[in-house]
KOLTIFI-879003 format. One line per 5 residues: number of its first residue (from 1); for each residue x negated, y, z negated of C-alpha. Coordinates in Angstrom, 1 decimal. Layout:
NUM = X,Y,Z  ...
This chain:
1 = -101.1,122.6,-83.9  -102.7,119.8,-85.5  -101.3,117.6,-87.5  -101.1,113.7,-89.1  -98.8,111.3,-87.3
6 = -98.5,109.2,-90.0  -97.9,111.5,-92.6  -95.3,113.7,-90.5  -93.5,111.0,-90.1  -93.5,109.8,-93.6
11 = -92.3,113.5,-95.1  -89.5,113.3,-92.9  -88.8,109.5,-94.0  -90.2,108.6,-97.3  -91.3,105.5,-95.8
16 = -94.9,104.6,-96.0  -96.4,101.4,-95.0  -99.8,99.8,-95.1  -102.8,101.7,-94.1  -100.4,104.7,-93.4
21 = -98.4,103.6,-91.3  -94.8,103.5,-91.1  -92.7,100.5,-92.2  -88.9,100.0,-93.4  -87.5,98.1,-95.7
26 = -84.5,96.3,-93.5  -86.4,96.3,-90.2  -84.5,96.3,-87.5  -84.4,93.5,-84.8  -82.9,92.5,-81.3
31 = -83.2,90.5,-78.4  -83.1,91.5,-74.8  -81.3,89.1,-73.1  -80.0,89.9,-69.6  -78.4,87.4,-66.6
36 = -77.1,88.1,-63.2  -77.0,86.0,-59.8  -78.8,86.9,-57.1  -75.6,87.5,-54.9  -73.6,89.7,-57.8
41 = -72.2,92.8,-57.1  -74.7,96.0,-57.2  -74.6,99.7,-58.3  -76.6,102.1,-55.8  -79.5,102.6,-58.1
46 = -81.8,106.4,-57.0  -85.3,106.7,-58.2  -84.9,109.7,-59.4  -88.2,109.7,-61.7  -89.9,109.2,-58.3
51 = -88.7,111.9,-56.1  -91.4,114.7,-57.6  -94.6,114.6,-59.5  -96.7,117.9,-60.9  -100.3,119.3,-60.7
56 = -102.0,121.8,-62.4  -102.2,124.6,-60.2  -102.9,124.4,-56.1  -106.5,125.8,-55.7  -107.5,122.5,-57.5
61 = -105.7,120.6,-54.9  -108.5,121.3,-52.4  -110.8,118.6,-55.1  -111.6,115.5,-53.3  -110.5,113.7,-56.7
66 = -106.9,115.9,-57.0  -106.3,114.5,-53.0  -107.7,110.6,-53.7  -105.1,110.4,-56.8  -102.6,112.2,-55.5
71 = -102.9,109.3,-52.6  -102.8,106.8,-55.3  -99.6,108.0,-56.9  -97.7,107.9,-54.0  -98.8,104.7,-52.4
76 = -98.2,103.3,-56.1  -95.8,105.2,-58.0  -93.9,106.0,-54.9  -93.4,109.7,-55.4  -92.4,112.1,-52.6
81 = -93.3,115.8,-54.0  -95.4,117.9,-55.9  -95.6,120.7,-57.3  -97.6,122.9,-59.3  -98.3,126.6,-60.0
86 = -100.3,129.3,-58.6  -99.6,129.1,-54.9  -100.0,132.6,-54.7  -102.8,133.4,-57.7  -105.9,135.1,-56.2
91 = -108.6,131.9,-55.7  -105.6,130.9,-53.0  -106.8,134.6,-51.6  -103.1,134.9,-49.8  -102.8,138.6,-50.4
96 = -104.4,141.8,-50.4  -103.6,145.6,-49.1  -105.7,148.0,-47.1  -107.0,151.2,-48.2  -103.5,152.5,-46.6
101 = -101.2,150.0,-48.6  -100.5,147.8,-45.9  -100.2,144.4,-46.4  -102.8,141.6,-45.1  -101.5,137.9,-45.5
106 = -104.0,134.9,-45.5  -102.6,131.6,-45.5  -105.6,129.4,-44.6  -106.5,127.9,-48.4  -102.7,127.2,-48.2
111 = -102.7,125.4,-45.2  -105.8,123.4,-46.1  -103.8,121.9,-49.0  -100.5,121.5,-47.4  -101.9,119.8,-44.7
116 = -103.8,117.4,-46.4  -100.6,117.0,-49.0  -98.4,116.3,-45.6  -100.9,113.6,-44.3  -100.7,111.5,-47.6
121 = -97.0,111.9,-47.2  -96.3,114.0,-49.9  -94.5,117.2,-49.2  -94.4,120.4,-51.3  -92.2,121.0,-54.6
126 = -92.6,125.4,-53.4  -93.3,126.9,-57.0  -92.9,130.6,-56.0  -95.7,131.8,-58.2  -97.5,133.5,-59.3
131 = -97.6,137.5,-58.5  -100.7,138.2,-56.1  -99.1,142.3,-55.2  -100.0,144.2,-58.5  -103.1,144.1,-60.6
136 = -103.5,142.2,-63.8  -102.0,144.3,-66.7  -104.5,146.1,-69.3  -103.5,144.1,-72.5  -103.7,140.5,-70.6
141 = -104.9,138.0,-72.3  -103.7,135.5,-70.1  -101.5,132.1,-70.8  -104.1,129.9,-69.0  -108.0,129.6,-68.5
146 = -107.4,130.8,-64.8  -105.4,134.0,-65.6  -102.3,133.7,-63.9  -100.9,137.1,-63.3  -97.6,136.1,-64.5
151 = -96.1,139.7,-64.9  -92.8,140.3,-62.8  -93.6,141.6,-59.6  -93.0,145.7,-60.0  -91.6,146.0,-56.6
156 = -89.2,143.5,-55.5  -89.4,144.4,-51.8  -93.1,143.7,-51.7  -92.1,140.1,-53.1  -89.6,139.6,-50.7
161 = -91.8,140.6,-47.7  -94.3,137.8,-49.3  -92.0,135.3,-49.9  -90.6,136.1,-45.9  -93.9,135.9,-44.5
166 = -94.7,132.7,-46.0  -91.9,131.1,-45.0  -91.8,132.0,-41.8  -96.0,131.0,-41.5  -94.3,127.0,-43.0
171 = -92.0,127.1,-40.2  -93.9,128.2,-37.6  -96.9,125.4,-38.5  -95.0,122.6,-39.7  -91.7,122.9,-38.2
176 = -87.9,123.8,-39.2  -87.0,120.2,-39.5  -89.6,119.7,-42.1  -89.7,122.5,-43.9  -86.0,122.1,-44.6
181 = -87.1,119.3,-46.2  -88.4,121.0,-49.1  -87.9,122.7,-52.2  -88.4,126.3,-53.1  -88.3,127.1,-56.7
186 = -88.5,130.5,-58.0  -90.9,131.3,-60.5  -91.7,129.1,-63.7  -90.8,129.4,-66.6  -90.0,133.1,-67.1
191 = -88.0,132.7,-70.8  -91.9,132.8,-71.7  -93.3,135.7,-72.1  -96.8,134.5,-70.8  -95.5,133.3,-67.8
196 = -92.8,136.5,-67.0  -95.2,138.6,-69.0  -93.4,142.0,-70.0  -90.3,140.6,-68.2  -86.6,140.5,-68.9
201 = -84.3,137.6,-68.3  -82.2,140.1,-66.4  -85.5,141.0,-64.5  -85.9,137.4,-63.4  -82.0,136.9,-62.4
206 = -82.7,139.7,-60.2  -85.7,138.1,-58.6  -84.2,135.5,-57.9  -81.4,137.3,-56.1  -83.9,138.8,-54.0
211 = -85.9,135.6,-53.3  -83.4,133.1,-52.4  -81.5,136.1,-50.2  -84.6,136.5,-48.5  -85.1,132.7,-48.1
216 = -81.5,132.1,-46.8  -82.0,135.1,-44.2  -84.2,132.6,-42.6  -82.7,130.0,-42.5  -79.6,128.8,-44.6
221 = -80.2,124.9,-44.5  -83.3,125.9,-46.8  -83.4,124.6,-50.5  -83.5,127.2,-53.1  -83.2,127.2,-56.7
226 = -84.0,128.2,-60.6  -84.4,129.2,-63.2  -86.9,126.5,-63.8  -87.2,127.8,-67.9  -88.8,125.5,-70.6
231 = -86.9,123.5,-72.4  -83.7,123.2,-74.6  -83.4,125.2,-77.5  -81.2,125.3,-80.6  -78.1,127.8,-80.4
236 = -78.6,127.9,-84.7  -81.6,128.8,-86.8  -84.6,125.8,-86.5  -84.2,125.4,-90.2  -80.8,123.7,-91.3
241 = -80.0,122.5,-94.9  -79.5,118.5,-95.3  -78.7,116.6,-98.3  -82.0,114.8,-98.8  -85.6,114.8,-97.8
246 = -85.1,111.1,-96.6  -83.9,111.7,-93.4  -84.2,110.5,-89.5  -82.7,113.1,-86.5  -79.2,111.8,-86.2
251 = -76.4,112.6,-83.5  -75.0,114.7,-85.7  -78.1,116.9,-86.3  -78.3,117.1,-82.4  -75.1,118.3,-82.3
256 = -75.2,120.6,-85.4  -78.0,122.1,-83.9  -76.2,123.0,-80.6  -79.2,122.1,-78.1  -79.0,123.9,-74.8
261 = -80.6,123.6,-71.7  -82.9,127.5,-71.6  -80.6,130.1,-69.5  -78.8,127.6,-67.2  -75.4,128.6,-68.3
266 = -76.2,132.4,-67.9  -78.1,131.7,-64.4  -75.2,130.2,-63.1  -72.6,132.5,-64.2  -74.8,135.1,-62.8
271 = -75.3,133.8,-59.3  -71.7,133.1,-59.3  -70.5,136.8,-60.0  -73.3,138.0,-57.6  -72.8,135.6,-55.0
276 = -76.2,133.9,-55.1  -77.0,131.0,-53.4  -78.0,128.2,-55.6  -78.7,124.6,-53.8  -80.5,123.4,-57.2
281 = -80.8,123.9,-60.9  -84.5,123.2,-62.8  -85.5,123.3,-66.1  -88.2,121.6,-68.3  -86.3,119.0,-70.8
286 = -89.5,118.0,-72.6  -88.4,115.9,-76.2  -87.5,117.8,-78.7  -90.4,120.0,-80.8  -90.1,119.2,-84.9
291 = -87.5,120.8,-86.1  -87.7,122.2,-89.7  -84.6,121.1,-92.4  -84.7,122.1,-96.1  -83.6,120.1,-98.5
296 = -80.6,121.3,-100.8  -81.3,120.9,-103.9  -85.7,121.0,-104.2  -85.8,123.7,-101.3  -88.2,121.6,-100.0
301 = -88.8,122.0,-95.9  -89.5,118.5,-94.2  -90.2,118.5,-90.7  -88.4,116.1,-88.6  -89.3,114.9,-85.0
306 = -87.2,114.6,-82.2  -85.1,111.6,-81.1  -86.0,109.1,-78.9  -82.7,109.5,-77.1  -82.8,113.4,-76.1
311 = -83.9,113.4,-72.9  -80.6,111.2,-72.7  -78.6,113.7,-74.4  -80.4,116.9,-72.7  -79.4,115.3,-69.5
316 = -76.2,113.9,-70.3  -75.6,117.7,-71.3  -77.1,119.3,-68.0  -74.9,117.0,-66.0  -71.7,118.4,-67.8
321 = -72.7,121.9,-67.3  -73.3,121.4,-63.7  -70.4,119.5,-63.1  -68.2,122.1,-64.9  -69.6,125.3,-63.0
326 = -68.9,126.8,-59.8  -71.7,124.5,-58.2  -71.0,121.1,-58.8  -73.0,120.1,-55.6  -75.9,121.9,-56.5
331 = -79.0,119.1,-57.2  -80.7,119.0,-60.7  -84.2,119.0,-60.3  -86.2,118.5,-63.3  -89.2,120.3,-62.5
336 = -91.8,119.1,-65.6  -91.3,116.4,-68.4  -93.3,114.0,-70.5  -93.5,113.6,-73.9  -94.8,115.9,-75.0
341 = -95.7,119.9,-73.5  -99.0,119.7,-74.8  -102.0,119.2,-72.7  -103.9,118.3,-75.6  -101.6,115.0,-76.8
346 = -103.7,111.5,-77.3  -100.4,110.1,-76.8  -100.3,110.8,-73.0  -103.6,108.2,-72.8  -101.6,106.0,-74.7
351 = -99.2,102.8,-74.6  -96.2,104.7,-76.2  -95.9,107.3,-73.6  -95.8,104.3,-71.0  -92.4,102.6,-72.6
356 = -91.2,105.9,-73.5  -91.1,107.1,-69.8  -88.9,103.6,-68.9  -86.5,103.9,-71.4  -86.3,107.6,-70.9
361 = -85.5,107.4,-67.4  -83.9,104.3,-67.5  -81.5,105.5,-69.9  -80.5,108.6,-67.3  -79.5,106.6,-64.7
366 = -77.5,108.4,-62.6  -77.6,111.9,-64.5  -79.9,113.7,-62.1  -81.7,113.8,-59.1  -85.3,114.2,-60.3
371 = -87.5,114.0,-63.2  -90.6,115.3,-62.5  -93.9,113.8,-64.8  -96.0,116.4,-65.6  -98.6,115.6,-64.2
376 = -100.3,113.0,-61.9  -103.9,113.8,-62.9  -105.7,115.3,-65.6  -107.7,118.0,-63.0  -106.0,120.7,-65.0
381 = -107.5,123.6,-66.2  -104.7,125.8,-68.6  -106.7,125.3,-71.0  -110.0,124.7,-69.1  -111.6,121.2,-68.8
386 = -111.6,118.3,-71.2  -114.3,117.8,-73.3  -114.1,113.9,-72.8  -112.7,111.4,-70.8  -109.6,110.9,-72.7
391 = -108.3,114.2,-74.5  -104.9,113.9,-74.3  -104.8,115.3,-70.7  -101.1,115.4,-69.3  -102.1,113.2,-65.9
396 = -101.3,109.9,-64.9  -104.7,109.3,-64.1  -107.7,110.7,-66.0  -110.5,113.3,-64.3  -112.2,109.9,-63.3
401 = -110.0,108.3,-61.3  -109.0,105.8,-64.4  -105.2,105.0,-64.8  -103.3,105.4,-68.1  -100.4,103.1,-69.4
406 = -98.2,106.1,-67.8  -99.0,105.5,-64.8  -97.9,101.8,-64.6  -94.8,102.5,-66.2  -93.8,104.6,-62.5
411 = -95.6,101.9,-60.6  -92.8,99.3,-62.4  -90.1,101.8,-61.8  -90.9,102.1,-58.9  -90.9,98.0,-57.7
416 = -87.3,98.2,-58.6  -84.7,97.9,-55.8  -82.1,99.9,-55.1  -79.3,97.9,-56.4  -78.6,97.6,-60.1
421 = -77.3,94.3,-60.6  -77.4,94.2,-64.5  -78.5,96.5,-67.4  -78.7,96.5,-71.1  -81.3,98.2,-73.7
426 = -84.5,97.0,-73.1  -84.3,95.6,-69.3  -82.7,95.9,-66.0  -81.9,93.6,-63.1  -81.9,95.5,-59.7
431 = -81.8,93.8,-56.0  -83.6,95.1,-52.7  -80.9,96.0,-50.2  -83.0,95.3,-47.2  -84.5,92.0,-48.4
436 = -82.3,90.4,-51.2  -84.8,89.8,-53.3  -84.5,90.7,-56.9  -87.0,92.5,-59.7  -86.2,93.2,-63.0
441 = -88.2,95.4,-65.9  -88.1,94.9,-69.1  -89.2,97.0,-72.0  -89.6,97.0,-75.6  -89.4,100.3,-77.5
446 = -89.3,99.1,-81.6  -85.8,99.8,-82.2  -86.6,100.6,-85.3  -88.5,103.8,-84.0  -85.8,106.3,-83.8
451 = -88.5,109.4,-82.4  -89.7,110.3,-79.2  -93.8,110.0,-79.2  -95.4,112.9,-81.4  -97.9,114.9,-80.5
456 = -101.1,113.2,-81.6  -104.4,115.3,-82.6  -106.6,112.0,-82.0  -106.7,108.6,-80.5  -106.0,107.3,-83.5
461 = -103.4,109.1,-84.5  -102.1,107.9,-80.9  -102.7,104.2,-81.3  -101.3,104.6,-85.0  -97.8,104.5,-83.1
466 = -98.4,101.0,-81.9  -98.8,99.5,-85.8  -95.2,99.8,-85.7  -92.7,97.3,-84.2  -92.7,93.1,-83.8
471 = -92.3,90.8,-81.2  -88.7,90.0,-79.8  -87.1,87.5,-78.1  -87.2,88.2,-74.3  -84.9,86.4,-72.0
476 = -84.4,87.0,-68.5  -82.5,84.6,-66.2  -82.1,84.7,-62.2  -79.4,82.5,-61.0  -79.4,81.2,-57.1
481 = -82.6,82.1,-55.6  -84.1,80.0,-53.0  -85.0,76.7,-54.7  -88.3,76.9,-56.0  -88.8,80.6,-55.5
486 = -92.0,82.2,-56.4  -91.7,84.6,-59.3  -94.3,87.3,-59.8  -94.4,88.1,-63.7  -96.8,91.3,-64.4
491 = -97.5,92.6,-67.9  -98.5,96.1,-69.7  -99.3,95.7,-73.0  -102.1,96.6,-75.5  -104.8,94.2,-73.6
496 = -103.9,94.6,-70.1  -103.6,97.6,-68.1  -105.1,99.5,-71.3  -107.5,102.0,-70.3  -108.5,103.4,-73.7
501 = -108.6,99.7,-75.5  -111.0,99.0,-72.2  -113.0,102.3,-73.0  -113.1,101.5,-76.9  -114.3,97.5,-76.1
506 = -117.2,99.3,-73.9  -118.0,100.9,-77.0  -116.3,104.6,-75.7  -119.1,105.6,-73.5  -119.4,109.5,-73.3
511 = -119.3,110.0,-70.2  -119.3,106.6,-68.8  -122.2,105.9,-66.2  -120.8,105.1,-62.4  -121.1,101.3,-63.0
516 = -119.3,101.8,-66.6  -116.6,104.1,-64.7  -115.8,101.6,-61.7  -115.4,98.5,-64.6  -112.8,100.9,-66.5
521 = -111.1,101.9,-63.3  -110.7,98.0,-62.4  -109.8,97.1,-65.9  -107.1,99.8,-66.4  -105.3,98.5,-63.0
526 = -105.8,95.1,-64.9  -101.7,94.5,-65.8  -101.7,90.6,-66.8  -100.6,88.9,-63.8  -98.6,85.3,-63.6
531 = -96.6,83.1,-60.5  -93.9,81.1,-62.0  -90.8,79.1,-59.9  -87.3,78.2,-60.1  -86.4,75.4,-60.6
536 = -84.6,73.3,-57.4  -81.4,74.9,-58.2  -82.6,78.3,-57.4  -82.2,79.3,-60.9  -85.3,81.1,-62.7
541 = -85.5,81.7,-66.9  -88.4,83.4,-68.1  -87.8,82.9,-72.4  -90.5,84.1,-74.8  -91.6,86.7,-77.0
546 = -91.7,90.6,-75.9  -94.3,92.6,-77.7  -93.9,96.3,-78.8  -94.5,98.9,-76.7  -95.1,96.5,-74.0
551 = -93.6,96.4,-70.1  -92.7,93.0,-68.2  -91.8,93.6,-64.4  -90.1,90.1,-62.9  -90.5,90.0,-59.4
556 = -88.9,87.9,-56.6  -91.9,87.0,-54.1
């Protein structure tokens, strides 16, 4: 759905600014100060927002371009897994009967893509999907471009004879050891009708059952889990009554409108009173959709957009649940997330979505045990190809090879150490175990911005975002490094490391010629990039101004 950035925002607000953009009249304003000493007790830190990464579907990770920036990611971003859909749709050709019925398994476009996956050292997020056994229903119209057959399977036994031989084919090719290293998620997101088309919730519960029993027959040291659903939905009506147009989402709207993670609580009671096994829970926490109020006394409907703190409250959330159920071991495993779930958002090309995804996960430290982007690359096809270089694709990197703001916002997270040393809003000090050395990240998301990134129907409307916000003070001090120490200082802001500013100063070539492409791809790695000391005591300040929306990673050479 299309609509105005500037003018959502302002019926939710009643605050309009210059040109259309948003301003306040008693601006808010901090600074991000933050010491520690290079020998100060640390905090394990995890990096959880690198330990999974999505794709599109898997037949598109036989492109040349899917395996080069899936290479890319993990040398840079440091992630471990991906997954993606369609392992089993029909241009993976794993399936088919004889005349007789009997079943013929292929697994050779499979293999193709694992190994190749394995030999960038990635290994496979399993997505058990979609169903290959029964013929598309009659009144399909499909959920994507490709035409997933995302109807429940009608006979579970088939499924389970599937899922068994395909197991078994991993373990036989690539080895116990490794394959019980993996992941295997049932299903995704089948609270949707068009991905469980025609199916019940109690439908997929019992699939479930049958897959996970099927997989633990096997072997029981392998990693099963669900019910990977989409999103959290409110327990009341989307539109509530405020006092007010004027109004911002509050903590008090999150909790009067009762968010809850999609079936989790349901899933767990039932594999509990059925005596499932469950090693991890998954579900899509994408930022909230706008939400409609009405306005008491004009009955006047505003829509308001989502906080910028409910992935923190989703997972905050999630972690009680889990905690509180009768599987407090079992891993959360947050199978897609981004800012937005449309592939069609300008804002995923954008800055925004870069210091989003650092305060985002920065701020659910220790809540969960991956956050999965959605996606690395923008060779996706739900929705068919892009008609440009920059559509508002979900990847990391766009169909070209180009990286987006995104993408060095998990290459920063992912220079941290694994020691948290200090932490306040807007930066972090962390320490390597193995080497001492220290980096720190800082981040400025306007605090007077109190939404997560909207979707955006243009580029403009994107960079619109970006109007808002001033510079604040930035102060960073490292206390008893080695005198003199080199200090790496690299910065992500609207000039450097900006692939669509680069792409706009070109004058937005459509499409690009192969030089024009190879300058954007250099520019867009282009982060500013200083060397500054400490002084002879070891101790290293860097003092000055932080722009909006931008990313400063300090690191210890």
């Amino acid at each position: 759905m299309k609509h105005c950035f500037t003018a959502l925002i302002c019926a939710a607000t009643g605050l309009l600014g210059p040109a259309g953009c948003i301003a306040s009249p008693n601006p808010e304003s901090h600074s991000i100060v933050l010491e520690t000493d290079a020998g100060a007790a640390g905090r394990p830190l995890v990096h959880f927002w690198s330990e999974c990464v999505g794709a599109g579907r898997a037949n598109e990770g036989l492109r040349a371009g899917w395996l080069e920036q899936l290479k890319l990611v993990h040398d840079q971003c440091g992630f471990q897994y991906v997954r993606f859909h369609g392992l089993f749709h029909s241009d993976m050709f794993v399936y088919h009967e004889t005349t007789n019925g009997t079943p013929v398994y292929n697994w050779q476009y499979v293999d193709d893509l694992y190994d190749r996956m394995l030999a960038i050292g990635v290994r496979p997020f399993v997505e058990l999907s979609f169903n290959p056994i029964d013929p598309l229903p009659k009144d399909w119209n499909g959920w994507s471009w490709w035409r997933a057959n995302a109807s429940p399977p009608r006979d579970n036994a088939k499924w389970a004879a599937l899922v068994d031989h395909f197991v078994r084919h991993c373990i036989a090719r690539y080895g116990i050891d490794e394959v019980r290293q993996w992941y295997f998620e049932v299903w995704n997101e089948p609270n949707l009708n068009g991905f469980f088309y025609g199916g019940t919730r109690q439908q997929y519960f019992e699939l479930y059952r049958t897959t996970a029993l099927t997989i633990k027959r096997i072997d029981p040291l392998l990693r099963v889990g669900g019910p990977a659903t989409s999103n959290f939905r409110p327990k009341l009506p989307r539109a509530v009554k405020i006092a007010g147009v004027n109004h911002m989402p509050t903590a008090e709207d999150e909790a009067a409108l009762n968010w809850r993670p999609v079936w989790v609580e349901d899933f767990l009671a039932y594999c509990h009173s059925n005596n499932v096994p469950l090693d991890f829970i998954s579900t899509h926490p994408y930022p909230r959709h706008p939400y409609v109020m009405e306005d008491l006394a004009t009955g006047q409907k505003v829509r308001v957009l989502g906080s910028v703190d409910a992935t923190k409250h989703d997972l905050t959330l999630l972690r009680k649940i889990v905690d509180g159920s009768p599987y407090p071991n079992a891993q959360i495993q947050l199978t897609e997330w981004s800012t937005s779930a449309s592939s069609r958002d300008f804002t995923h090309d954008c800055l925004p979505a870069a210091t989003f995804v650092v305060k985002a996960n920065l701020d659910s430290i220790g809540l969960v045990n991956g956050l999965s982007y959605w996606t690395f690359t923008d060779v996706f096809e739900e929705l068919g190809a892009g008609n440009t270089i920059f559509y508002g694709g979900f990847g990391l990197v766009n169909y070209q090879g180009i990286v987006k703001p995104a993408f060095h916002a998990y290459q920063f997270l992912n220079a941290l150490g694994d020691e948290t040393l200090a932490r306040t809003d807007g930066a972090i000090i962390t320490r390597h175990r193995d080497t001492g050395k220290l980096t720190a990240l800082a981040y400025l998301y306007p605090p007077q911005v109190k939404i997560s990134p909207p979707v955006s129907a243009s580029l403009a409307e994107a960079e619109a975002m970006m109007t808002n916000g001033a510079p604040e003070p930035l102060k960073i001090v490292l206390n008893d490094l080695p005198p003199d120490a080199a200090v790496q200082i690299e910065t992500l802001d609207k000039t450097h490391g900006n692939a669509v500013a680069a792409w706009e100063a070109m004058g937005k070539p459509e499409p690009p010629t192969r030089e024009q492409t190879a300058a954007l791809r250099q520019a867009a790695q282009a982060v500013k990039k200083e060397i500054l000391h400490a002084d002879s005591s070891g101790r290293f300040v860097l003092e000055r101004p932080i722009e909006p929306w931008s990313l400063v990673l300090i690191q210890q050479l």
